[in-house]
C-alpha positions as CSV (number, residue, x, y, z in Angstrom):
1,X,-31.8,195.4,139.3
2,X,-30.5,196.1,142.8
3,X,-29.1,192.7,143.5
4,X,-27.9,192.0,139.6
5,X,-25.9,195.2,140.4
6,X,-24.1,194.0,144.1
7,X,-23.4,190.2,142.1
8,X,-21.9,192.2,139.4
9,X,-20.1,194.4,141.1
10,X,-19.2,192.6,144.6
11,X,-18.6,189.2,144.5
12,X,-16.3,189.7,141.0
13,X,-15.3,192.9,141.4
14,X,-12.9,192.4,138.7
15,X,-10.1,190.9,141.3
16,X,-9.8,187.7,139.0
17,X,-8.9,185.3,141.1
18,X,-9.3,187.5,144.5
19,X,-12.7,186.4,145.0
20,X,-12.4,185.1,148.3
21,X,-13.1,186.9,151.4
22,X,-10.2,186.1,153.4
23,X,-8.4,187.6,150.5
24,X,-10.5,190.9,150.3
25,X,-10.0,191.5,153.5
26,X,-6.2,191.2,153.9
27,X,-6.5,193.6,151.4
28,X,-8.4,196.1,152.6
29,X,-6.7,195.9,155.5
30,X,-3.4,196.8,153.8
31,X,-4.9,199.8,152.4
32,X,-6.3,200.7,155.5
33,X,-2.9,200.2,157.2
34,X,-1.1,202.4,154.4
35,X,-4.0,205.3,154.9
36,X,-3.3,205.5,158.9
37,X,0.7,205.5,158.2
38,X,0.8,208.5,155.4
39,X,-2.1,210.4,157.2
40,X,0.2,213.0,158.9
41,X,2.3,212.9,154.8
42,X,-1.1,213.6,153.3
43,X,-1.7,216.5,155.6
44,X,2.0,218.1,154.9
45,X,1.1,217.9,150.9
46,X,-2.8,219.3,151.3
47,X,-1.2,221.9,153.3
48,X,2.0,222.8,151.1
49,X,-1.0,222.6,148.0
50,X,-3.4,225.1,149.7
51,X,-1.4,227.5,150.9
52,X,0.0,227.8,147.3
53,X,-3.4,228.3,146.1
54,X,-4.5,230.8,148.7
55,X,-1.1,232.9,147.9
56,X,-1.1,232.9,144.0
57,X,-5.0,232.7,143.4
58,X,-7.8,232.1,146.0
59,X,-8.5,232.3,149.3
60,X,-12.3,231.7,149.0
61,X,-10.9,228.3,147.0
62,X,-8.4,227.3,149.2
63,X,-10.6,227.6,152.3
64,X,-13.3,225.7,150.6
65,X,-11.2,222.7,149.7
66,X,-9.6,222.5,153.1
67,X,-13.4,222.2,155.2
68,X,-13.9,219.5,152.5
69,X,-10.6,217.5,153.1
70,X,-11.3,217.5,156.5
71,X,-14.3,216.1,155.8
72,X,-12.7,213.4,153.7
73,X,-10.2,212.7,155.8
74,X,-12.3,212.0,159.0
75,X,-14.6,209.6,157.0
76,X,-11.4,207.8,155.9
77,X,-9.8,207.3,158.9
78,X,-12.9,206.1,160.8
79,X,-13.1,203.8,157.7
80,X,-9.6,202.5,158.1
81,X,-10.4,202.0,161.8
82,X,-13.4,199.8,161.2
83,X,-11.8,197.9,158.7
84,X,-8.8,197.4,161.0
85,X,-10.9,196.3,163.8
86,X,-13.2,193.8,162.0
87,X,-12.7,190.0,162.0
88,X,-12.8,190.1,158.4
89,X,-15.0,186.4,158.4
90,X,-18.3,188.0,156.8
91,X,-18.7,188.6,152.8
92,X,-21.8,190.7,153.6
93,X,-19.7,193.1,155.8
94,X,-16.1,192.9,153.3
95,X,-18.7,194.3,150.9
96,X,-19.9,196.7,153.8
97,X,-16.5,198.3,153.9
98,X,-16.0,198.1,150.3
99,X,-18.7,200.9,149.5
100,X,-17.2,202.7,151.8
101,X,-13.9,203.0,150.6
102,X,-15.7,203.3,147.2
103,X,-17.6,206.4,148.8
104,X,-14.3,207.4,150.8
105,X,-12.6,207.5,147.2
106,X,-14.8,209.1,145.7
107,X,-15.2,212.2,147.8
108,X,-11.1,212.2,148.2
109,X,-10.7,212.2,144.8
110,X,-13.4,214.8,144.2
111,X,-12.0,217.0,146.4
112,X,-8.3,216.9,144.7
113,X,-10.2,217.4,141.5
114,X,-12.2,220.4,142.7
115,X,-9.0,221.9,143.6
116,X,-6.8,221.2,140.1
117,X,-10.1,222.4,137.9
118,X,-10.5,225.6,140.0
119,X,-7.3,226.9,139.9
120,X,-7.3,226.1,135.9
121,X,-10.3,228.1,135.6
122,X,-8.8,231.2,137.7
123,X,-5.6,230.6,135.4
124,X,-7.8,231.0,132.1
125,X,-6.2,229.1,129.0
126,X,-2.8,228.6,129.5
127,X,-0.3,226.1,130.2
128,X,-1.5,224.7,133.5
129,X,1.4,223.7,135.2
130,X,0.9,223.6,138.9
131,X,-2.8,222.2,138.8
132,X,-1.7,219.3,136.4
133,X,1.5,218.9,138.0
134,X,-0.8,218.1,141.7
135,X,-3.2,216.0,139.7
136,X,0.0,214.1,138.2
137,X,1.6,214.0,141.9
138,X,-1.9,212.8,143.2
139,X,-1.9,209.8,140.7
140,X,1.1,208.6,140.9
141,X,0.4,208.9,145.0
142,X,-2.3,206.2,144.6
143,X,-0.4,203.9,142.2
144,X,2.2,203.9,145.3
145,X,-0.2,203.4,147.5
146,X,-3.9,202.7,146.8
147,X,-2.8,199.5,144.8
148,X,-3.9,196.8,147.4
149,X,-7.4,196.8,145.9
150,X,-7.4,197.3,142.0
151,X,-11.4,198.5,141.9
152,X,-11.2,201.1,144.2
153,X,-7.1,202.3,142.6
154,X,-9.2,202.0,139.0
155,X,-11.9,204.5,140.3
156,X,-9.7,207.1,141.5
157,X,-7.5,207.0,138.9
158,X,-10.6,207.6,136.8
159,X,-11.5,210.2,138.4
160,X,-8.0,211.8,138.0
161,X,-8.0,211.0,134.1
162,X,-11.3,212.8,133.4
163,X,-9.4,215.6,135.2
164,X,-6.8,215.7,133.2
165,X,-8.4,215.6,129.8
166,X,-10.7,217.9,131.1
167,X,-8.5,220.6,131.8
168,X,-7.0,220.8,128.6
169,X,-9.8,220.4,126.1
170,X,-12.0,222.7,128.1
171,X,-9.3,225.8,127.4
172,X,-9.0,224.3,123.2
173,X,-12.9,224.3,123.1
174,X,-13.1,227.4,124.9
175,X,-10.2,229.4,122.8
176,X,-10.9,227.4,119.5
177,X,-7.1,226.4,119.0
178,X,-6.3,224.6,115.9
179,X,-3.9,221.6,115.9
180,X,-0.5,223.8,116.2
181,X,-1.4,225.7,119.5
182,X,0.3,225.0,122.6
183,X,-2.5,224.3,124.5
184,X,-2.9,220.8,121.8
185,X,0.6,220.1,123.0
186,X,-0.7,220.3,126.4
187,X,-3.3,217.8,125.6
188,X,-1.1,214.9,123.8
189,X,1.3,215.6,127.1
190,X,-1.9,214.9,129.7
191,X,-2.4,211.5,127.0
192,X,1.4,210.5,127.9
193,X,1.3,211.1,131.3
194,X,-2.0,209.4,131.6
195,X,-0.7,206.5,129.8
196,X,2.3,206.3,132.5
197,X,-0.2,206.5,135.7
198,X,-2.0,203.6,134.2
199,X,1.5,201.4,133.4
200,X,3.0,202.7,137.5
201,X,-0.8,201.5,138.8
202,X,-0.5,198.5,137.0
203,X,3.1,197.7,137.8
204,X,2.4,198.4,141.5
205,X,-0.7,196.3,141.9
206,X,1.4,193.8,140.0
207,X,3.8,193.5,142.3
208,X,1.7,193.3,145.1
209,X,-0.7,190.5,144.0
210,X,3.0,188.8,143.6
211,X,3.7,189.6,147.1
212,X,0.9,187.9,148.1
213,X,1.3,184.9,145.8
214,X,4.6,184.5,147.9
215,X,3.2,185.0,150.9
216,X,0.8,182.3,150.4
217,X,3.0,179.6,148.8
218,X,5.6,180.5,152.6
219,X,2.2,179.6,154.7
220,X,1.4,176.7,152.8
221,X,4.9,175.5,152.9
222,X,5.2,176.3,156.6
223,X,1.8,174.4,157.5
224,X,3.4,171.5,155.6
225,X,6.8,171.7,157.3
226,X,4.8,172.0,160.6
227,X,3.0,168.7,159.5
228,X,5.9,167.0,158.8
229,X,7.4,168.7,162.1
230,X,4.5,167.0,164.1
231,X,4.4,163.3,162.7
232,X,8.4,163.3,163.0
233,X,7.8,164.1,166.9
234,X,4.3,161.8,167.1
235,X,6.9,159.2,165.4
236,X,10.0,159.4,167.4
237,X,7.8,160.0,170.7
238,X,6.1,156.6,169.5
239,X,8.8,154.4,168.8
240,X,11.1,155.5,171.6
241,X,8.3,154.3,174.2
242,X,8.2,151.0,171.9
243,X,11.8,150.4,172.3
244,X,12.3,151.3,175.9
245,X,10.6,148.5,177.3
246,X,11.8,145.7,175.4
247,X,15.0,147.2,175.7
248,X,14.7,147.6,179.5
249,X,13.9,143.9,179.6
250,X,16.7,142.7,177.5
251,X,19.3,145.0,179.9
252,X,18.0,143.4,182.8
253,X,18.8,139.7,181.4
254,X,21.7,140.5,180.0
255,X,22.7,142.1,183.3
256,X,21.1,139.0,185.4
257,X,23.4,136.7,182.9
258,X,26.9,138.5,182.9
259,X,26.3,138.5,187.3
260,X,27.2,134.9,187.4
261,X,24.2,134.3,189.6
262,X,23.1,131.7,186.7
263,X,26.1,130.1,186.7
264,X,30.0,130.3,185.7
265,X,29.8,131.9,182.2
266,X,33.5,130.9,180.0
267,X,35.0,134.5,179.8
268,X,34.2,134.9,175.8
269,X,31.0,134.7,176.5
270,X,31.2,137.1,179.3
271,X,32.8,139.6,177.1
272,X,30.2,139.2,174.3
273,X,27.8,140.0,177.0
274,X,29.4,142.7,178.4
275,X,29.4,144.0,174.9
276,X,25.6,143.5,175.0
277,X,25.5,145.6,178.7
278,X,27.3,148.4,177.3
279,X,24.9,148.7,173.9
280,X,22.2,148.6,175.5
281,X,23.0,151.8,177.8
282,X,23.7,153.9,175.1
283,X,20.4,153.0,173.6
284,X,18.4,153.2,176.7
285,X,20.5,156.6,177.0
286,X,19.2,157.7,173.9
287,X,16.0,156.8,173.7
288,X,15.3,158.6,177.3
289,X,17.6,161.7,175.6
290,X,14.9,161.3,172.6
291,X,12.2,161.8,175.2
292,X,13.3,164.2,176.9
293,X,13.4,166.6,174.2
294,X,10.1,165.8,172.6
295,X,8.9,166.6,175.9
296,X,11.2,169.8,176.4
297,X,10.3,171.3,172.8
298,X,6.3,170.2,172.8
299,X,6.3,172.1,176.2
300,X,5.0,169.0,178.2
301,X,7.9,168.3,180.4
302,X,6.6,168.8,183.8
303,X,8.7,170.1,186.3
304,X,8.6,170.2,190.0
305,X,10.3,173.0,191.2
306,X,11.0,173.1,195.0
307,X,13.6,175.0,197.1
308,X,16.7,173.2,198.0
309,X,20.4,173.9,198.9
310,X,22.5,173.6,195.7
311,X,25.6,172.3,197.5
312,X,24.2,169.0,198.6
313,X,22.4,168.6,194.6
314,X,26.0,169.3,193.4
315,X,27.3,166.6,195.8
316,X,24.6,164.2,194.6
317,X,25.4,164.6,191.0
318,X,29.3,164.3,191.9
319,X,29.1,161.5,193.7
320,X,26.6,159.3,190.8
321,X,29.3,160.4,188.1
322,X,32.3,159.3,190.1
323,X,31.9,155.7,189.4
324,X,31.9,156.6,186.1
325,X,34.7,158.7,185.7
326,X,37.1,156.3,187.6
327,X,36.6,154.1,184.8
328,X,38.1,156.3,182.4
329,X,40.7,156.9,185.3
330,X,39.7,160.2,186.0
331,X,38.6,162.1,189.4
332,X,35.8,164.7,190.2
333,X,37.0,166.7,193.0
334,X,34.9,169.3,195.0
335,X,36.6,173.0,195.3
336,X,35.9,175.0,198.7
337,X,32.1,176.1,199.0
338,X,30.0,178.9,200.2
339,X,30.1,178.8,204.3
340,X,26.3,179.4,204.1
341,X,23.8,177.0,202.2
342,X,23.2,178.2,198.9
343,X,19.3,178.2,197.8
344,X,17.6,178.4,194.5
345,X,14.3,177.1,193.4
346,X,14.3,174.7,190.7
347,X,13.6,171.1,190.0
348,X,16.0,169.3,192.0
349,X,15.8,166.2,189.6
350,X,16.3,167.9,186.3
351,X,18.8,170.0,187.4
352,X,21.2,166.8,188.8
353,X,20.1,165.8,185.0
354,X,22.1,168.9,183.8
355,X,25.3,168.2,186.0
356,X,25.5,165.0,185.3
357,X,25.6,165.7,181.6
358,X,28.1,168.0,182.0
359,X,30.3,166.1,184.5
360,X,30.3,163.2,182.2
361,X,30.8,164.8,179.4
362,X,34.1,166.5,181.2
363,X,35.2,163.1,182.0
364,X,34.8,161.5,178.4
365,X,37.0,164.5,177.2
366,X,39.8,164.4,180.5
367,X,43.1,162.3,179.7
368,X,43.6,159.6,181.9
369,X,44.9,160.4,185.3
370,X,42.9,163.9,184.8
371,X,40.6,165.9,187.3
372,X,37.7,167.5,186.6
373,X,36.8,170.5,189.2
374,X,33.8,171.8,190.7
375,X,33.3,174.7,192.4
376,X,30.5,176.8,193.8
377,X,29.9,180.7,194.0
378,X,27.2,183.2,195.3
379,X,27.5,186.5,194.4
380,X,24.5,189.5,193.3
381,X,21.5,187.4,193.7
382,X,22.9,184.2,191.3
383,X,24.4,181.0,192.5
384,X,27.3,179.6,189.9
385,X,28.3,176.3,189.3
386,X,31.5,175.6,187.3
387,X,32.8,172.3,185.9
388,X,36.5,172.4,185.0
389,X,38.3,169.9,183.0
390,X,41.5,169.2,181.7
391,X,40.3,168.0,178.1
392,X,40.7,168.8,174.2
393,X,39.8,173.0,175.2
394,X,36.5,174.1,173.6
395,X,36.6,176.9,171.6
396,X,33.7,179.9,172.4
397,X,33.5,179.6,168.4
398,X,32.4,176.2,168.8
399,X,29.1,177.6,171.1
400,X,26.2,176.6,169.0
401,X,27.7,173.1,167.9
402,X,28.3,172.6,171.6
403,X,24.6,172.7,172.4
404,X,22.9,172.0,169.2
405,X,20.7,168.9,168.9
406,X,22.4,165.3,167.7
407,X,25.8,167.0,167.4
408,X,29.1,166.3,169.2
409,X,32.2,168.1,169.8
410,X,34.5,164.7,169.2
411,X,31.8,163.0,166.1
412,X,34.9,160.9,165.0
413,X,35.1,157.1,165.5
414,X,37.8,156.9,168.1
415,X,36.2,159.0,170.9
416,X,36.4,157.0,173.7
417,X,32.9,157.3,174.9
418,X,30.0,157.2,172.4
419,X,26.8,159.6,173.4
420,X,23.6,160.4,171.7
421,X,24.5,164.3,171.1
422,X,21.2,165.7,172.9
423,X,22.6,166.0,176.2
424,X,23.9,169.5,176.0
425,X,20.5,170.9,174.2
426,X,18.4,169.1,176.7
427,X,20.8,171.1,179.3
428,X,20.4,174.0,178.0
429,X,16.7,173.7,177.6
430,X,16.2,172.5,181.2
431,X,18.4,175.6,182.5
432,X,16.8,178.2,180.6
433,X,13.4,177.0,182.1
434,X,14.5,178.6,185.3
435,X,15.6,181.9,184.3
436,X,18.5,180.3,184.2
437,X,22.0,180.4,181.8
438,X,24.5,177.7,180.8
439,X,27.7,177.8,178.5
440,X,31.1,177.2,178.7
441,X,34.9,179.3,178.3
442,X,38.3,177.8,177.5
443,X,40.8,177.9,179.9
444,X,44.0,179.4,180.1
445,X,46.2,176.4,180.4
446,X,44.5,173.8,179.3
447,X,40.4,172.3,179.0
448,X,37.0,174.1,179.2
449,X,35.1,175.2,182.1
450,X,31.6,174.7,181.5
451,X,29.2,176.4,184.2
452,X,25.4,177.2,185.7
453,X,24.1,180.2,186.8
454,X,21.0,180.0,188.6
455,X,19.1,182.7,190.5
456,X,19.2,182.5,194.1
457,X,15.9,181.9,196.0
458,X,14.3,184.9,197.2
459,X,14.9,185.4,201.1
């Protein structure tokens, strides 16, 4: 008999299809949640409800229910605590907790009863307004709130119902009313306003086993974007270490064959291969740029931070860019610098990485005969490096285009340099990874100074 009981009763529990115990328990921990956060809201009403009743009728009833609610409120919150604690991974223990809240239910709802039916019976027949209006109150209370597990909403709103039929046929039977007495009207009125707590306790748990619905289909569809996320990386990863070393190979050929060092070449072919050269840069360029930010965004790019003097890394990534830039005829130039050496503690390598993305980048956007500047400051603990240019003039509106992924400030077909449109976000990336911060301002005549701060080393 026992165990046909806890089959009937636990495992169905009427939830439909909330049978599993994952479910239950995100449930009960919801109502556990809500019972700690209106605790201190239930204690204001029990209050406002007892003193009413010690005032107007009984103190002897009035003291009585207050020793019992605090009673039923202790075993509820050390209930709600439990629940809140547990794993939630074991069906015995979900239905643990669930005769507890049954118990915890009960005795709360008991309680609230007690208080209604007492001050009905001090009242004598009558129209019972202020013991039907807290038993209304208290129902419509738990279709707010106790809707999160329909079973254990159903059996206090039981509870309630019986109440509230109770009230009024007691003072018909008692009095002998016929059909036309006012205390009959008071009975088809408890019918209506039963029939509305049942309609808000449906609505409410309703709405919630939608919210949950939802809330499922988001994890679902987040697990599968994360999926897709994860084979996109494992793909691109993949076939950019494919490419690079074929690639690799054909550069160096290509570079062996336009050198002359295999004989006089006619100059259409050298052009054709110089062609060649310059394509397979940008896709050496890109495929490392891929790299880079598979590494940067799966957290395995490994750095190795040392302490260095930022001048002489500055210099470094100046002069590897100058070459460059004097073929689009324009010159990087060095502003005055700090007398003293200026340390920070990053990695030296990624960090030259940074500048040179933003040095070329200055010089792709400089007019010919232009001059990109660099200076160098120390001031408060954080070491600044800014690159001015005399280019197209960024706006600030244009920040998160500027260092978004795969996008470029000039997309159109006649830039003069083509890039891969990862180098900023890679920048940004790498700088932030030493509590670091990169971005850029227009300037007042003319181009964008982009800059670095960096913290200084500690002394």
């Amino acid at each position: 008999m026992g165990n046909r009981m806890r089959s009937r009763y636990f495992p169905k529990m009427n939830f439909a299809a909330e049978t599993n115990t994952f479910r239950l328990f995100r449930q009960m921990r919801d109502y556990a949640q809500v019972g700690l956060d209106l605790f201190w809201q239930r204690q204001v009403i029990f209050a406002a409800a007892l003193a009413l009743a010690a005032f107007y009728y009984s103190v002897t009833l009035a003291l009585s229910v207050l020793g019992l609610i605090a009673l039923s409120e202790s075993y509820d919150y050390l209930v709600f605590r439990q629940i809140l604690n547990s794993k939630g991974r074991n069906p015995a223990e979900a239905r643990k907790f669930l005769y507890k809240l049954y118990v915890g239910t009960t005795l709360s709802a008991s309680i609230i009863v007690a208080y209604s039916v007492g001050i009905s019976q001090i009242q004598g027949p009558a129209m019972h307004f202020m013991p039907l209006f807290f038993l209304f109150a208290a129902a419509l209370f738990a279709a707010m709130n106790n809707h999160y597990l329909k079973p254990v909403l159903a059996l206090r709103q039981l509870i309630y119902g019986a109440a509230f039929l109770y009230i009024p046929i007691r003072d018909i039977v008692i009095t002998g009313a016929d059909i036309h007495s006012e205390l009959w009207a008071q009975l088809f009125s408890s019918l209506f306003v039963l029939y509305f707590i049942i309609d808000s306790s449906h609505i409410y748990f309703k709405l919630y086993q939608t919210k949950l619905k939802q809330i499922d289909l988001l994890k679902e569809e987040a697990k599968k974007s994360r999926a897709a996320y994860e084979a996109k990386t494992e793909f691109l990863a993949t076939m950019s270490h494919e490419l690079r070393t074929p690639l690799t190979a054909i550069r160096g050929s290509v570079d062996l064959a336009n050198s002359g060092r295999m004989g006089a070449l006619p100059p259409k072919v050298s052009d054709v291969l110089t062609i060649a050269q310059r394509n397979c840069v940008r896709l050496i360029t890109l495929i490392n740029d891929i790299l880079d930010l598979q590494k940067v965004e799966a957290g395995r790019m490994v750095f190795e931070t040392e302490t260095f003097d930022l001048v002489s890394a500055t210099d470094e990534a100046i002069n590897t860019n100058r070459p460059f830039a004097h073929t689009l005829g324009v010159e990087i130039e060095r502003a005055a610098i700090p007398g003293a050496p200026v340390l920070i503690t990053a990695d030296k390598f990624r960090l030259e990485q940074v500048f040179t993305n933003i040095l070329s980048n200055a010089a792709k956007f400089s007019p010919n005969g232009g001059e990109v500047l660099v200076r160098i400051e120390a001031n408060d603990g954080q070491a600044r490096v800014s690159f001015s240019d005399q280019g197209i003039g960024l706006s600030e509106d244009e920040y998160e285009r500027v260092f978004d992924r795969f996008s470029q400030v000039d997309s159109s077909d006649t830039r003069k340099i083509g890039g891969t449109g990862l180098g900023m976000n890679i920048s940004k990336r790498i700088v932030e990874a030493f509590d670091g911060t990169i971005g850029y301002h227009r300037n007042d005549d003319v181009g964008t100074t982009f800059y670095v701060e960096l913290p200084l080393a500690a002394a």
